[in-house]
Residue frames relative to the residue before (quaternion, step in Angstrom):
aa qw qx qy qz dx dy dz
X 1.0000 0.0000 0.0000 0.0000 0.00 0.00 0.00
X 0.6393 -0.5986 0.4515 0.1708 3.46 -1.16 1.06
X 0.1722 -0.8202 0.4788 0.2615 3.35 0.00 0.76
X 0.5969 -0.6170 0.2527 0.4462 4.13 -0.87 1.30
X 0.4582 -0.4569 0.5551 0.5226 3.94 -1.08 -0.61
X 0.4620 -0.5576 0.6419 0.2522 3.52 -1.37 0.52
X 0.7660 0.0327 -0.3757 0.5207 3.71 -0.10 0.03
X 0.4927 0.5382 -0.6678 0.1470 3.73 -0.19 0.27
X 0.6404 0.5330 -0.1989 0.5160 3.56 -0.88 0.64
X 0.8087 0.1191 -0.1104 0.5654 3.65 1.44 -0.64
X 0.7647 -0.3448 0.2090 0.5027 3.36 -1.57 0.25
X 0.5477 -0.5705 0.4102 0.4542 3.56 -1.40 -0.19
X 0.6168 -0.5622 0.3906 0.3885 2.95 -1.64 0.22
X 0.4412 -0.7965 0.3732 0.1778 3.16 -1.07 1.04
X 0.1282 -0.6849 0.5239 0.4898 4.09 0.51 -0.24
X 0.7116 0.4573 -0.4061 0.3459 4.39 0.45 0.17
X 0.5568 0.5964 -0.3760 0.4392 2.85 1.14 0.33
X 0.1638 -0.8840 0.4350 0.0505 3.88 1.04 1.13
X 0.7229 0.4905 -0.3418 0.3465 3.70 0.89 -1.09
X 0.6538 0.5284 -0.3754 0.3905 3.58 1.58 -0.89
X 0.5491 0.6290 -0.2553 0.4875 3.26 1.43 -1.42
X 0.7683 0.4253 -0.3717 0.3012 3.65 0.43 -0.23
X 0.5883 0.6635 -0.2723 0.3736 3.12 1.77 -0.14
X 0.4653 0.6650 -0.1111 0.5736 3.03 1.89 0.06
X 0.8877 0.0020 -0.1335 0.4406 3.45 1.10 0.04
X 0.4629 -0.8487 0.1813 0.1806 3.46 -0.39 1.09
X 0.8501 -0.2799 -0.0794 0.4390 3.21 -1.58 0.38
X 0.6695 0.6367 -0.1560 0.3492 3.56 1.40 -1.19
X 0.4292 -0.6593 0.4125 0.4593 3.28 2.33 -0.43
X 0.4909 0.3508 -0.6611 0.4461 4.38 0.65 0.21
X 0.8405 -0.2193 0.4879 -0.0858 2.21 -2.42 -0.40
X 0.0002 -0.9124 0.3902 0.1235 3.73 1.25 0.25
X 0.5441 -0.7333 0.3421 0.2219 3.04 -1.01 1.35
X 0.7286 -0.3342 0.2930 0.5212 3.88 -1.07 0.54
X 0.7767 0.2736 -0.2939 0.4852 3.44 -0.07 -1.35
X 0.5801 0.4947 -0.5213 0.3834 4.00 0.29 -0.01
X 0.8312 0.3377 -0.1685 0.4082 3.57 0.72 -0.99
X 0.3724 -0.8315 0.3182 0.2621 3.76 1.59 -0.52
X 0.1634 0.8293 -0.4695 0.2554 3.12 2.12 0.89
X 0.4187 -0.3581 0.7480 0.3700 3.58 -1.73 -0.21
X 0.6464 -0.4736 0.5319 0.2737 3.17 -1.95 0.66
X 0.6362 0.4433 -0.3756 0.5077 3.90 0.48 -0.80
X 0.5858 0.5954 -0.3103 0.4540 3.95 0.51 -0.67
X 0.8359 0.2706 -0.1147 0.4635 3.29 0.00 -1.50
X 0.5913 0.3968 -0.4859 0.5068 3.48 0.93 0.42
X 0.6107 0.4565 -0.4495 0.4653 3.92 0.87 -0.10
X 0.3648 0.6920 -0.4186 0.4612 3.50 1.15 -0.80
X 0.6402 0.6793 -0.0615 0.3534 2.77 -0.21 -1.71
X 0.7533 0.1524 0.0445 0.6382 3.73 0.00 -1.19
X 0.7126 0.4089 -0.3985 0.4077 3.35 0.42 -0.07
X 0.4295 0.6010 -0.3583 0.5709 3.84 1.76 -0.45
X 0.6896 0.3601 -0.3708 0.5073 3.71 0.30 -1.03
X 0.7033 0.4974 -0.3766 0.3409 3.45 -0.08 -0.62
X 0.7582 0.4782 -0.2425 0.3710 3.13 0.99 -0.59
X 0.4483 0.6570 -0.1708 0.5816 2.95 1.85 -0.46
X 0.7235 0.4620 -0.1680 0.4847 3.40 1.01 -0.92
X 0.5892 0.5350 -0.1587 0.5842 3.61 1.93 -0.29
X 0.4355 -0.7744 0.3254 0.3237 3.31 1.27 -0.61
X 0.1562 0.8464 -0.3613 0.3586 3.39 2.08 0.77
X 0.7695 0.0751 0.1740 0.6099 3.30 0.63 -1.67
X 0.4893 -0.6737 0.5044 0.2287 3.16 -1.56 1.02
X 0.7340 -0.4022 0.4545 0.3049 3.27 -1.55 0.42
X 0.7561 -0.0073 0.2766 0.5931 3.00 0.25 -2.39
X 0.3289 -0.6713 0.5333 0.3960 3.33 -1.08 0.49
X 0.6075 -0.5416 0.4618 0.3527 4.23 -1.20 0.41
């Protein structure tokens, strides 16, 4: 069985919202891939864009040190 999407069903994703957004990408600071996180395709492209942005605000690191 398919595991569900984490935001279907809830609010959108937010790019200020740094603690949810951080669960979403790994130790190394990318971006985990669909099958790692069990998004829907519409999700994990907001995900996505919503990581850069935040990154681009100074929320989330680039790289990890």
């Amino acid at each position: 069985m398919k595991p569900q999407c984490y935001f279907c069903g809830r609010d959108d994703i937010n790019w200020k919202d740094a603690a949810i957004l951080q669960r979403f990408t790994a130790v190394s600071k990318k971006i985990k891939s669909r099958e790692r996180t069990g998004l829907c395709a519409k999700h994990q492209r907001a995900l996505a864009h919503a990581i850069k942005r935040a990154r681009q605000m100074a929320l989330l690191p680039f790289v990890s040190r």
